[in-house]
C-alpha positions in Angstrom: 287.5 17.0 -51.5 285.1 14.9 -49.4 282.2 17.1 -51.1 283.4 15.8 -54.5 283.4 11.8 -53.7 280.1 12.4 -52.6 279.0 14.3 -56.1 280.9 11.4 -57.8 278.7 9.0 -55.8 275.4 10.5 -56.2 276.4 11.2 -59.7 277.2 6.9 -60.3 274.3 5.7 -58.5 272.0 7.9 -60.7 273.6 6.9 -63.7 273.2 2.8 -62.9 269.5 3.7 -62.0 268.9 5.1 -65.5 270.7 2.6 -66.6 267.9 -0.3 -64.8 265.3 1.8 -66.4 266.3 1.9 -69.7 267.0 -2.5 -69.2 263.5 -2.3 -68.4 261.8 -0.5 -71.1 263.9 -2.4 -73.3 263.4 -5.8 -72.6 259.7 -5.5 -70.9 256.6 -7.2 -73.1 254.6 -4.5 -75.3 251.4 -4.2 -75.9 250.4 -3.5 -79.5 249.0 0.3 -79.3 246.1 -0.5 -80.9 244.9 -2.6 -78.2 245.6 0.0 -75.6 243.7 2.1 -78.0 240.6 -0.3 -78.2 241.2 -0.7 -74.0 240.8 3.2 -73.5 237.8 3.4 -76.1 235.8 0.5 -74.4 236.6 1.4 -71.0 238.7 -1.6 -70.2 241.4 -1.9 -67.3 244.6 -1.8 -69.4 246.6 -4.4 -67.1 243.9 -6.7 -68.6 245.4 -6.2 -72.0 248.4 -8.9 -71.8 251.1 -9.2 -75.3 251.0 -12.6 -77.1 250.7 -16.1 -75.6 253.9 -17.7 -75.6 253.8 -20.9 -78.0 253.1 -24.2 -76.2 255.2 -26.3 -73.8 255.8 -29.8 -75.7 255.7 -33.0 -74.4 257.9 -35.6 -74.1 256.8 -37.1 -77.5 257.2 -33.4 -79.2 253.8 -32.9 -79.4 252.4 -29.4 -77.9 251.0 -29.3 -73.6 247.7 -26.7 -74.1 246.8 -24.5 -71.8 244.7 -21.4 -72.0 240.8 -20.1 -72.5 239.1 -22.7 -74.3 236.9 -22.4 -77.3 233.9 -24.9 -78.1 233.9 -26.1 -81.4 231.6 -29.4 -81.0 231.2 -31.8 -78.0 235.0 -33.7 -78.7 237.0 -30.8 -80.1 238.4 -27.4 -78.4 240.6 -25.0 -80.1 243.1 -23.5 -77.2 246.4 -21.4 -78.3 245.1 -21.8 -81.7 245.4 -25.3 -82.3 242.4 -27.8 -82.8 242.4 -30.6 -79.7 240.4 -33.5 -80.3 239.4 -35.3 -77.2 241.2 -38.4 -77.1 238.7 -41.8 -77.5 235.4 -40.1 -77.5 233.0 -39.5 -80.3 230.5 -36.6 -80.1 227.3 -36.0 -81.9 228.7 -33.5 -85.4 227.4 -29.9 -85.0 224.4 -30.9 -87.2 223.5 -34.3 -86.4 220.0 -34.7 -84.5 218.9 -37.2 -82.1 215.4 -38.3 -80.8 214.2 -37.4 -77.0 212.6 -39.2 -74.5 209.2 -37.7 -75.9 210.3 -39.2 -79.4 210.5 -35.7 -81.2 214.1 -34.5 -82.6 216.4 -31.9 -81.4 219.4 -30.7 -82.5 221.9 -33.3 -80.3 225.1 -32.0 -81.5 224.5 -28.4 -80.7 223.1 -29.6 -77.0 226.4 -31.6 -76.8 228.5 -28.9 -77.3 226.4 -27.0 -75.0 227.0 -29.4 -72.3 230.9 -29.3 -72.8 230.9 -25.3 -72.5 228.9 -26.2 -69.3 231.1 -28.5 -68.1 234.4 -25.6 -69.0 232.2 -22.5 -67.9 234.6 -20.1 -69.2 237.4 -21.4 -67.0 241.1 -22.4 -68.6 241.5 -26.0 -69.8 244.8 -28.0 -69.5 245.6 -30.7 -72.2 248.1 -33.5 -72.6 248.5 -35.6 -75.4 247.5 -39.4 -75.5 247.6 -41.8 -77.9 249.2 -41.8 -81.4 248.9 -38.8 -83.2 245.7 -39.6 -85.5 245.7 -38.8 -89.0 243.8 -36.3 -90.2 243.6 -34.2 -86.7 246.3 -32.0 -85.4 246.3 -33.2 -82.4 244.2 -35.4 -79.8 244.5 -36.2 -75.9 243.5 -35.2 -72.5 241.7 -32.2 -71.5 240.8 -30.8 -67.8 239.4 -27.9 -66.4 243.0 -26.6 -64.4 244.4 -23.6 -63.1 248.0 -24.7 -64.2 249.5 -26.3 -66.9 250.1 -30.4 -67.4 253.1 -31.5 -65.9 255.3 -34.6 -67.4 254.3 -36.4 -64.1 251.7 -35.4 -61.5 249.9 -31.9 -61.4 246.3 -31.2 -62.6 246.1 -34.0 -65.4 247.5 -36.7 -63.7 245.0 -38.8 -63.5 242.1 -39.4 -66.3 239.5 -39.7 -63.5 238.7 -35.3 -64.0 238.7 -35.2 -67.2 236.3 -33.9 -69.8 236.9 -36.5 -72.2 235.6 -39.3 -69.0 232.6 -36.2 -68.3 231.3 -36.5 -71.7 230.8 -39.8 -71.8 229.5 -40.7 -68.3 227.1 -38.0 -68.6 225.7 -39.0 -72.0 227.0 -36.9 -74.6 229.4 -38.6 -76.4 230.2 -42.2 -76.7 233.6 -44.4 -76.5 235.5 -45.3 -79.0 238.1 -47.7 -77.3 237.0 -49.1 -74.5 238.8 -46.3 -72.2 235.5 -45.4 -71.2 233.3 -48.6 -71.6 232.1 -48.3 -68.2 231.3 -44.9 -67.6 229.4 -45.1 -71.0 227.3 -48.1 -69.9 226.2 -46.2 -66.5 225.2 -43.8 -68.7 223.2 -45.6 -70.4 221.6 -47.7 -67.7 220.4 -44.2 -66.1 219.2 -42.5 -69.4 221.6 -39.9 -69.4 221.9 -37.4 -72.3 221.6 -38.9 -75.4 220.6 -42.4 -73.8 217.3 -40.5 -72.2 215.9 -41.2 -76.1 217.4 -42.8 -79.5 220.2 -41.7 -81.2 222.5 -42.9 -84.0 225.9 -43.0 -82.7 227.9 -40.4 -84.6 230.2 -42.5 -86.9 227.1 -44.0 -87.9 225.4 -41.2 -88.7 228.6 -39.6 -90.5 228.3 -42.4 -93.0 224.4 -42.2 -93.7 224.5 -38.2 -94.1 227.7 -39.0 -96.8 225.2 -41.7 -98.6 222.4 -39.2 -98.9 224.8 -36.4 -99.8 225.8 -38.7 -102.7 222.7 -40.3 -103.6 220.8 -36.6 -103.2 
C-alpha cells in the first residue's frame, strides 16, 4: 500500500513538471527561424539573436520614452525603435550643406556633423524624453542621452539636460540654438572656434532657404 502512494507521488510530481515545461515553451519569446538560420550560417552566438523590441514606454503627455541602438541620420535627428527623434532646440548643418574651414576651403559640414554625433554615441544605447510641444511636421522631438537605462518620469539617466547630446552638439560647435536653451554653451563655442565656428558657415535655416531659391530659380 505504502509502495503505491509513493508511485502516486512520483507519478504527480512528474506530471506538474511537464506540465512547467510545456507553460514554458508556450509562453517563452521565439525567435523567427530564419534568424537562427542566418545566426548558425554566419557563425553568430544564438543568445545574441533577441525576438522583437517591445513598443515604447510613453510619457506622461502620450508621447513615446526611446531607448535602444541609435542610428545617425544627420547631426539633430536619430532614428531609435523605428521612429525619427529630432533633437529638441538645435539646428544641425543638412546632410549636404558645406561650410568653409579655418583654411577658407569647403568641406562637407553636414556629413562632419553627423560624424561628430556618431562620435559623441559610439555605438552605445541612447535614452530620449520628449520636450517641448510636438512640432509639426516631425514625429517627434526632445532629449537624448547616451544611458544604459531607460528615461524615468522623474530622476534616472535624463534627468538633467546638462548630459545631453542636444547641449554636446552645440557647445562643441556643430549645431547651433534655436531657442535660447543653449545660448551660452553656443557662444563659448564660438569664442573658442569650435566646430563650425573654427571657419564661416551659414547657419542651417539660412542655408535651407538659399538652396530652395536656387532650386527654383535653377
Amino acid at each position: 500500500m505504502r509502495g503505491a502512494k509513493v508511485l502516486v507521488g512520483l507519478l504527480l510530481v512528474a506530471g506538474l513538471a511537464g506540465a512547467a515545461v510545456l507553460a514554458y515553451e508556450v509562453a517563452r519569446p521565439r525567435v523567427d527561424p530564419a534568424k537562427v538560420a542566418d545566426a548558425a550560417r554566419n557563425g553568430v552566438d544564438l543568445a545574441q539573436v533577441a525576438p522583437a523590441s517591445a513598443p515604447p514606454a510613453q510619457a506622461p503627455d502620450g508621447r513615446p520614452m526611446l531607448f535602444g541602438p541609435a542610428a545617425v541620420i544627420d547631426g539633430e535627428t536619430l532614428e531609435i525603435q523605428g521612429l525619427r527623434a529630432r533633437l529638441w532646440t538645435i539646428d544641425a548643418p543638412d546632410i549636404d550643406q558645406t561650410c568653409l574651414d579655418k583654411d577658407g576651403a569647403s568641406f562637407a559640414c553636414g556629413q562632419a556633423s553627423r560624424r561628430h554625433l556618431e562620435t559623441l554615441i559610439a555605438g552605445r544605447k541612447v535614452a530620449c524624453r520628449p520636450e517641448g510641444p510636438p512640432s509639426d511636421g516631425d514625429a517627434w522631438q526632445g532629449l537624448c542621452f547616451v544611458a544604459d537605462a531607460p528615461c524615468q518620469d522623474e530622476g534616472g539617466p535624463c534627468e538633467s539636460d546638462l548630459s545631453s547630446l542636444n547641449l554636446a552638439m552645440v557647445r562643441q560647435g556643430w549645431a547651433v540654438d534655436l531657442e535660447g536653451q543653449y545660448s551660452e554653451p553656443e557662444s563659448d563655442a564660438e569664442e573658442e572656434k569650435a566646430g563650425l565656428w573654427a571657419g564661416r558657415f551659414d547657419e542651417p535655416e539660412v542655408w535651407r532657404r538659399k538652396a530652395k531659391a536656387a532650386a527654383t530659380t535653377g
